[in-house]
N, C-alpha and C positions, 0 to 999 in steps of 0.2 A: 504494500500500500504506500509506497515513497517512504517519506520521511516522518509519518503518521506514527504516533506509537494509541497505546491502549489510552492513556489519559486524556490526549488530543482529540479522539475517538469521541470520550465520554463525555466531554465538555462542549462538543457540538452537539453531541444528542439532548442532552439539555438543554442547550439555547436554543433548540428544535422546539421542542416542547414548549418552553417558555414564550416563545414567539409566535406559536400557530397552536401551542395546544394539542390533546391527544386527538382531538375526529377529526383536525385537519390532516395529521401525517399519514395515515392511507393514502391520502388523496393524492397528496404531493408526493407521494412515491410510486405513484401507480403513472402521475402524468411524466416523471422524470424518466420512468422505464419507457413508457412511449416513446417522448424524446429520444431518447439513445437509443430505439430499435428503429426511429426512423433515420435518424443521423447514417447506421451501420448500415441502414439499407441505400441509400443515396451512395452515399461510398461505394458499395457493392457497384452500383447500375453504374457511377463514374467510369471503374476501374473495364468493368464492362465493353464500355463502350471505346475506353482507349483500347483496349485488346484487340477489338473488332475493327476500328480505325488503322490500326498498326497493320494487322492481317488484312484490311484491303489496301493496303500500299503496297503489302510485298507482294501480295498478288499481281497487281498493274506492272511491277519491274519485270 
């Protein structure tokens, strides 16, 4: 996890709490997992698409 240790951990989850509360953090965890499966997916189609760009170039030579 980098340079996080366990008390750096804990002290976010607490100001988690204390900032949104306990029925908001589902929430906000549920929309952040979205986020980063849409992000990995974007990524995905990018890298995609250069592949496919790359392979009809060398095709054409």
């Amino acid at each position: 996890m980098g340079n996080l240790g366990m008390m750096e951990i804990l002290l976010i989850g607490v100001a988690l709490l204390i900032f949104f509360g306990p029925s908001r953090l589902p929430e906000l965890g549920k929309s952040l997992g979205k986020g980063i499966q849409e992000f990995k997916k974007a990524g995905r189609e990018l890298s995609d698409s250069v592949k496919e760009d790359a392979v009809a170039d060398k095709d054409k030579k």
